[in-house]
C-alpha positions as CSV (number, residue, x, y, z in Angstrom):
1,X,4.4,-2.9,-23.6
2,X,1.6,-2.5,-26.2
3,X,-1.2,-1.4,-23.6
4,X,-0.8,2.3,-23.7
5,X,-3.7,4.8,-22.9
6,X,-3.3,8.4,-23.7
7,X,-5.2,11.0,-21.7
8,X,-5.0,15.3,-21.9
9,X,-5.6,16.1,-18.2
10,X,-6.9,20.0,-18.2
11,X,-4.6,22.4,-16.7
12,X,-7.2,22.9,-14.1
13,X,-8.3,19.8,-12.9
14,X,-7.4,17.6,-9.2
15,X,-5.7,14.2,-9.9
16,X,-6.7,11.7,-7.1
17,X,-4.4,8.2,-7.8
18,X,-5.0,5.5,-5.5
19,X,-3.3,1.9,-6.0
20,X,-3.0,-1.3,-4.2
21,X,-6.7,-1.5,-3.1
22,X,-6.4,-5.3,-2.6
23,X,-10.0,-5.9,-1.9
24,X,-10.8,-3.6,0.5
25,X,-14.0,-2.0,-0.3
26,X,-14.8,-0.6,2.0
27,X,-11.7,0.8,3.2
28,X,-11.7,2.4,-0.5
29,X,-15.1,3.5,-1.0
30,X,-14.4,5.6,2.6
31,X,-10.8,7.3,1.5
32,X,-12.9,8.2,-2.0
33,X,-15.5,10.1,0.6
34,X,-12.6,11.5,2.7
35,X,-11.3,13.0,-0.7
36,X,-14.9,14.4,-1.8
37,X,-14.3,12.4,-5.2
38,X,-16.8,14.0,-7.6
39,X,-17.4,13.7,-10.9
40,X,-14.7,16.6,-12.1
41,X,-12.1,15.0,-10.7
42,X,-9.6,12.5,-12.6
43,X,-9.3,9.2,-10.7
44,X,-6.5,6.8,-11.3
45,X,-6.5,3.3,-10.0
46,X,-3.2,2.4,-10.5
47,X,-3.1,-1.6,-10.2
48,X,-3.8,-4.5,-7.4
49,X,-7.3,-3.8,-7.3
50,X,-7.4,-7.7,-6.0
51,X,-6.3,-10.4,-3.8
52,X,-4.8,-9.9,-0.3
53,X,-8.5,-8.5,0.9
54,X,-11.5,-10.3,1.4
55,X,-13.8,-8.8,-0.9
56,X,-12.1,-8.4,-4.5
57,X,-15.1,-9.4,-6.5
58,X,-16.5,-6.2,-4.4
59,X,-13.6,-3.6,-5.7
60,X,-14.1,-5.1,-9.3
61,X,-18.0,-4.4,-9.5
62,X,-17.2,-1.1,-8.0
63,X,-14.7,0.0,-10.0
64,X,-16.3,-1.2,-13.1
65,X,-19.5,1.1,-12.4
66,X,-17.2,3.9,-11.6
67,X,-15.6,3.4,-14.8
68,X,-19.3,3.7,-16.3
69,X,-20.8,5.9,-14.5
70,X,-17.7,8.8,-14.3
71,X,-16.5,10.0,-17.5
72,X,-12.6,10.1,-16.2
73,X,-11.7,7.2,-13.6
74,X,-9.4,5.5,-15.4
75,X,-7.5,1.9,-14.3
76,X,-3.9,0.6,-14.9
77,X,-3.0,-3.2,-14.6
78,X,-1.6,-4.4,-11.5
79,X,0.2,-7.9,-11.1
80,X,-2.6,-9.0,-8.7
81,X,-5.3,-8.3,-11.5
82,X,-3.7,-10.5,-14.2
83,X,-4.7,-13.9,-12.3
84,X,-7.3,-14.5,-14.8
85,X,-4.7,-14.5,-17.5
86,X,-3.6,-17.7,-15.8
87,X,-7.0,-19.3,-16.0
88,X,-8.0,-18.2,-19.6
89,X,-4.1,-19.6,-20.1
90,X,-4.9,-23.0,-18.0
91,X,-1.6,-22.3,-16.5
92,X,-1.4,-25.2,-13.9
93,X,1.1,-23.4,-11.4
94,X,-2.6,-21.3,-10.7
95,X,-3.8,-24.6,-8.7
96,X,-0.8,-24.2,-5.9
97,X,-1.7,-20.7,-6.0
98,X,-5.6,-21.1,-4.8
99,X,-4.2,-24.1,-2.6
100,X,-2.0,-21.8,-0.7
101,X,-4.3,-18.5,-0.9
102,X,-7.1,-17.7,1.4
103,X,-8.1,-14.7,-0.4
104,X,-8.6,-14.4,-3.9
105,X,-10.9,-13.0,-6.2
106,X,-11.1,-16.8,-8.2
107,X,-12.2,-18.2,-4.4
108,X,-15.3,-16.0,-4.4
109,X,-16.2,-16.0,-7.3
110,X,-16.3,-20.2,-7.2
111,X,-17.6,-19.5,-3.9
112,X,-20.4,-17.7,-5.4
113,X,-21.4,-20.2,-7.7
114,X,-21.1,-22.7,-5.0
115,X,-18.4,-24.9,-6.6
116,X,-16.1,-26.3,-4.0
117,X,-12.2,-26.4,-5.1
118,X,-10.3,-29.7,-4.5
119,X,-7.2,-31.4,-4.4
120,X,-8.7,-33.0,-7.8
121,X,-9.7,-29.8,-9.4
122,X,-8.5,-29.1,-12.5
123,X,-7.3,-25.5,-14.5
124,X,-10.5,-26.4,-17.0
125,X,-12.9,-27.0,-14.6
126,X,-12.5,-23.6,-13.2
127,X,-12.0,-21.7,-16.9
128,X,-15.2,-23.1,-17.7
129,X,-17.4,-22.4,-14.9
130,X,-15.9,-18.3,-14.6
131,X,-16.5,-18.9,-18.4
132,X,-19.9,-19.0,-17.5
133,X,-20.5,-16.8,-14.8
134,X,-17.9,-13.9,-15.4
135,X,-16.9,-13.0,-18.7
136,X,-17.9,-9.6,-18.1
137,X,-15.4,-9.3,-15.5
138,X,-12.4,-11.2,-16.9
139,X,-12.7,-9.5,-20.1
140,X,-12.5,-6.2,-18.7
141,X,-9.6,-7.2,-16.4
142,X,-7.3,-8.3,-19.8
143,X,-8.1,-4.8,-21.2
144,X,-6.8,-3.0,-18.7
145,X,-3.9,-0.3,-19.7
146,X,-0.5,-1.2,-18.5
147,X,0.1,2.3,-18.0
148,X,-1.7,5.7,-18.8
149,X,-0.1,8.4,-20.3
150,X,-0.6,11.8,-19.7
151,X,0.5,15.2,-20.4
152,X,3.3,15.4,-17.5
153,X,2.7,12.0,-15.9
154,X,2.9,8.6,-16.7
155,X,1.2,6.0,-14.0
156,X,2.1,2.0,-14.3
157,X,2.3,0.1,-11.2
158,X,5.5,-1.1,-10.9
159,X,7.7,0.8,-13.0
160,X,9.8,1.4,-16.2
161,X,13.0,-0.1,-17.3
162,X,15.8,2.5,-18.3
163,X,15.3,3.2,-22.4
164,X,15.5,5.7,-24.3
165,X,11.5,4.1,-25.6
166,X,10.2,4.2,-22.2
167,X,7.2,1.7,-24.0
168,X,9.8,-0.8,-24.8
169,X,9.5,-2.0,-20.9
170,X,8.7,-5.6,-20.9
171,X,4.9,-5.4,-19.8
172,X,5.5,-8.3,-17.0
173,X,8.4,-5.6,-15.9
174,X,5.9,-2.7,-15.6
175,X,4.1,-4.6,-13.4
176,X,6.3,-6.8,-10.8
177,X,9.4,-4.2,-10.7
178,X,10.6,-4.4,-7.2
179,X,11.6,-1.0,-5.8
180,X,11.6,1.3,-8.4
181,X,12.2,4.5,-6.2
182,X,16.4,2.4,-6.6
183,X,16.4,2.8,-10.4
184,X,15.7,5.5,-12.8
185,X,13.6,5.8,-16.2
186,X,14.4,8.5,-19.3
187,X,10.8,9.1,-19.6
188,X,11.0,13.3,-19.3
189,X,7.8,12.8,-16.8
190,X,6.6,11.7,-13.4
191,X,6.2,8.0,-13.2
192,X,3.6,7.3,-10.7
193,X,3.6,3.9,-9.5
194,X,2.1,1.6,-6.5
195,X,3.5,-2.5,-5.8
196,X,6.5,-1.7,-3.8
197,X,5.2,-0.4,-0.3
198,X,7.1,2.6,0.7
199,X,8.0,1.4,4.2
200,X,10.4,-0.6,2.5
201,X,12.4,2.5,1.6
202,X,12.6,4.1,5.1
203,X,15.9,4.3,6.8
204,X,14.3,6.5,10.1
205,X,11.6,6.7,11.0
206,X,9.3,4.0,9.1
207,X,6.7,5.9,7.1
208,X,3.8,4.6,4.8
209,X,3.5,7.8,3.0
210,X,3.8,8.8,-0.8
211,X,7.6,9.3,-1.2
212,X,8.1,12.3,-3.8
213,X,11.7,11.9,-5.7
214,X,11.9,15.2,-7.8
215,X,15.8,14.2,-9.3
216,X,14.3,11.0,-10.4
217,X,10.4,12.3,-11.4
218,X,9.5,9.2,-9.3
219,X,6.6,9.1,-7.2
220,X,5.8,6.1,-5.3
221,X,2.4,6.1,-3.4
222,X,1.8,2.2,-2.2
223,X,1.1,2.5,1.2
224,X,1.4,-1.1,2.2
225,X,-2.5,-1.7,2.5
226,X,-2.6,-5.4,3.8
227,X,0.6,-6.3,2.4
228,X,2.3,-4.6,5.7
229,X,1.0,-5.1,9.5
230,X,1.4,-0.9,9.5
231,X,0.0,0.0,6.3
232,X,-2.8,2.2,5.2
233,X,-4.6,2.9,1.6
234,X,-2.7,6.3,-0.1
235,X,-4.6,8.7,-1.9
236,X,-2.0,10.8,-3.6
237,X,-3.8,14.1,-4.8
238,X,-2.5,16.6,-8.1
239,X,-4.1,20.0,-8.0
240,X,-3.1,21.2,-11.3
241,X,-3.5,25.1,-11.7
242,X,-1.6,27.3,-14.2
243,X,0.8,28.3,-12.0
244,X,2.0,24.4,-11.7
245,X,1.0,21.2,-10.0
246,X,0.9,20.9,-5.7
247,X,1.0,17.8,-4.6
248,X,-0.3,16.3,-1.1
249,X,-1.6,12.7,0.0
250,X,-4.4,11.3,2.8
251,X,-4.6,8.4,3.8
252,X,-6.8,5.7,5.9
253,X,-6.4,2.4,8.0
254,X,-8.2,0.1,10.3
255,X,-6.4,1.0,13.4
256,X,-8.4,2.5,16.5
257,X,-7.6,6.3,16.9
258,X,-6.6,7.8,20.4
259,X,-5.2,11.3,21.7
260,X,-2.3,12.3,23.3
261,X,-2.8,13.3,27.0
262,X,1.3,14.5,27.5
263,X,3.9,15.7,25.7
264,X,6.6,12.5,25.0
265,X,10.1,13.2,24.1
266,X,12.2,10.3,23.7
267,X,15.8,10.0,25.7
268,X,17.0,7.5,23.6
269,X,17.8,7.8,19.6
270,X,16.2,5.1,17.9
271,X,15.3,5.1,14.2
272,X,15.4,2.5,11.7
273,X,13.1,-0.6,11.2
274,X,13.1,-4.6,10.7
275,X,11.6,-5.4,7.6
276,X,10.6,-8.0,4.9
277,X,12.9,-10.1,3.9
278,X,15.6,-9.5,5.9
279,X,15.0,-10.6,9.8
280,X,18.1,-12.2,11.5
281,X,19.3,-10.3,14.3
282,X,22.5,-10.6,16.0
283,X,21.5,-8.9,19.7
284,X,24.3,-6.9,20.8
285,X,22.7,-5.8,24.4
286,X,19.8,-5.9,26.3
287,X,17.9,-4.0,28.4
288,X,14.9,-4.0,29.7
289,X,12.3,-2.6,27.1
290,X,14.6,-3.1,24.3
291,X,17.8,-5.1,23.1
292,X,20.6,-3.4,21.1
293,X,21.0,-5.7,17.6
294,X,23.4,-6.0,14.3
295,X,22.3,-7.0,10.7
296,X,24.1,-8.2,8.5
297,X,24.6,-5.9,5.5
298,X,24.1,-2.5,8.3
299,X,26.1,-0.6,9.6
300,X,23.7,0.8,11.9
301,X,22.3,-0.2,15.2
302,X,18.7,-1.1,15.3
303,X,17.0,-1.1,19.4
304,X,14.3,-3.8,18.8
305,X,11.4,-3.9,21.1
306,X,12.2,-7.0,23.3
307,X,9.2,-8.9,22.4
308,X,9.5,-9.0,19.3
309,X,12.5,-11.0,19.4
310,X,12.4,-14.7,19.1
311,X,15.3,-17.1,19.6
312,X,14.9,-20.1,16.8
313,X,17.3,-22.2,18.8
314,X,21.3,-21.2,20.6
315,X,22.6,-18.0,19.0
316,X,20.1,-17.7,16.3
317,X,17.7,-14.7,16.9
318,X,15.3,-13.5,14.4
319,X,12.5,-10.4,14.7
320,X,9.2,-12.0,14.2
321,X,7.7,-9.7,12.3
322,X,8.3,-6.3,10.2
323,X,8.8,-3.9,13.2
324,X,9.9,-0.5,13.8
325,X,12.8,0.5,15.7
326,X,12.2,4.0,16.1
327,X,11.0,6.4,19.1
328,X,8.7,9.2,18.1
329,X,7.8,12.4,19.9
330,X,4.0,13.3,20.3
331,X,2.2,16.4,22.5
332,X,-0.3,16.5,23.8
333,X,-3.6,16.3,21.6
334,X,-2.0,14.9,18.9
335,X,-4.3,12.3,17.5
336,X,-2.6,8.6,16.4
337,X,-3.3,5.4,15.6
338,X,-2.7,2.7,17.8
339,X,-0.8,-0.2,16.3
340,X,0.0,-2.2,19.4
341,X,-0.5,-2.6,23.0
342,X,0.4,-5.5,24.3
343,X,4.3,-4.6,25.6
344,X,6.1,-3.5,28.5
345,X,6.6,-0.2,29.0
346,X,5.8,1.5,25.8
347,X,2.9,1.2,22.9
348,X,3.7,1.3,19.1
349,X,1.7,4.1,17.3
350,X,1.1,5.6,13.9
351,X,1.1,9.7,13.8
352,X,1.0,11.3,10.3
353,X,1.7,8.1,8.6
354,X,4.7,7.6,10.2
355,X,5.2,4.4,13.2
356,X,7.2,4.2,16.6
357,X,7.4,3.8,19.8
358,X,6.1,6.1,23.0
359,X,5.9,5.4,26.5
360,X,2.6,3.7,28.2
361,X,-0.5,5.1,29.3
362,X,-0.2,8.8,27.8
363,X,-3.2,7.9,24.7
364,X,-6.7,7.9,25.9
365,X,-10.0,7.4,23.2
366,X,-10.2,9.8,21.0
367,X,-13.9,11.6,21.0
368,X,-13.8,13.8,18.1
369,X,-14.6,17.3,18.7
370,X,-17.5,19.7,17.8
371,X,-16.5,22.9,15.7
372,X,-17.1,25.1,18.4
373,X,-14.5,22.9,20.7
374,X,-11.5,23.2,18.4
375,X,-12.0,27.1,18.1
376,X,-12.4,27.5,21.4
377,X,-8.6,25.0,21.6
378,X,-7.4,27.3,18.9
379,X,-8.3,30.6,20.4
């Protein structure tokens, strides 16, 4: 790894680290407002800032002003942002990428151009036309850090391999590592890293939140933004004070709000989820809202929501998505996001990040309340 930035963070300063934008703009020009980003605070974009989304060309102008215009927003490599590396390259596995990708940041930027890919277009034909149009932006995208080291932290997006030379990681490593909340570094610091949604970690209740491992001096923030039906974009804030660092996290998504009209307790206990890549079921029993299933590899049973349960032909049942299997509790006026609505009997929701099921009609539109309301609620 031989892209390295070094950074002294003052003891007094908030840390606002934000990964895995995939080209939503909007979605991250809102959680920056949510935050109150100003100009004293360090921001650290750590990787993905494209593909996935439709509007990566967007994040990339954005980011690059913010990089301008703030003296300390700062931007790590993600394995998403190194697809011009394959056209400056002419690799040729790039044309079954764009083939099979509706969104990428190389689609609208051709698409801005107005040159229409083919079957018949070649590698060359699209170096030279981005050649042309968007140096600026490519150039700026192979500069960008592999990680950023500071004081107490180091942020990369996918992680570090376990040397004593935390810098010897193989920079392709640092970017693609698949769950590196599993492994462990000898870096002496907090690794911050994004790539691996955290969802993929849960084993109760499925949560997109920052995950916090203090034994490891892990912290894993990807919140699944796009990559995961559930996901929302993770801010993961560092107030740094003399006293010591405090860590919290906010987050945002695109799912409609509601409130909670009754208190829910669940009679059944149901935690666990189905998730990427593993969704073969064997159904154990069913009932009426939800069937009883075995995976292979678990120990554990997992009650999956009947409808989300498809049988590919005699015996061979698979989920048909990544779904949660858990049953939350919620009182009334707690305010959640609605995920889906569409079964019998019960509604998957989001509170606090985390996602399970409750029982039908008990959420009714949220109307957000004036300040003198929730005194008066608090009184």
């Amino acid at each position: 790894m031989n892209k390295v930035n070094y950074i002294t963070i003052p003891r007094d300063a908030r840390i606002i680290v934000i990964s895995d934008i995939h080209g939503e703009l909007d979605l991250f020009k809102k959680l920056l407002d949510k935050v109150s980003f100003s100009r004293e605070d360090y921001l650290i974009l750590n990787g993905d800032l494209c593909e996935k989304g439709n509007n990566s060309t967007g994040v990339v102008r954005f980011v690059m002003e913010l990089t301008e215009s703030h003296p300390h927003v700062l931007v790590t490599e993600g394995n998403c942002d190194t697809l011009v590396e394959d056209v400056l390259e002419e690799n040729p596995k790039l044309m079954n990428y764009l083939h099979s990708r509706k969104h990428s940041i190389i689609h609208e930027w051709l698409q801005e151009i107005g040159f229409t890919l083919t079957e018949e277009t070649e590698v060359i034909e699209i170096k030279e036309q981005l050649n042309l149009h968007f140096a600026n932006e490519m150039e700026w995208l192979m500069k960008l850090p592999t990680a950023i080291e500071a004081d107490d932290y180091i942020f990369v997006h996918g992680g570090l391999e376990d040397r004593e030379d935390w810098m010897e990681t193989d920079r392709i490593t640092a970017i693609t590592m698949r769950a590196f909340l599993e492994k462990s570094h000898r870096a002496d610091k907090y690794v911050i890293v994004g790539h691996w949604p955290v969802v993929n970690y849960a084993t109760d209740i499925p949560s997109n939140n920052p995950i916090i491992d203090e034994t490891k001096k892990i912290i894993a923030i990807d919140g699944g933004n796009i990559i995961k039906r559930t996901g929302q974009l993770n801010a993961f804030i560092i107030d740094r004070t003399a006293e010591g660092d405090a860590f919290s996290h906010t987050y945002l998504d695109h799912f409609p709000v509601f409130e909670v009209k009754e208190d829910f307790q669940p009679q059944m206990v149901s935690a666990g989820s189905i998730s990427f890549p593993v969704y073969e079921l064997q159904p154990v029993q069913a009932s009426h809202h939800f069937t009883a299933c075995k995976q292979d590899g678990r120990e554990d049973i997992l009650f999956v929501k009947n409808e989300y349960i498809r049988e590919l032909e005699p015996g061979n049942f698979t989920a048909i998505s990544d779904v949660s299997c858990a049953h939350i509790s919620v009182k009334k006026g707690d305010i959640v996001s609605l995920i889906d609505d569409c079964c019998t009997g019960y509604d998957l929701i989001k509170k606090d990040g985390g996602v399970g099921w409750i029982k039908k009609g008990i959420l009714v539109e949220y109307q957000e309340k004036s300040v003198s309301e929730r005194l008066m609620l608090n009184m």
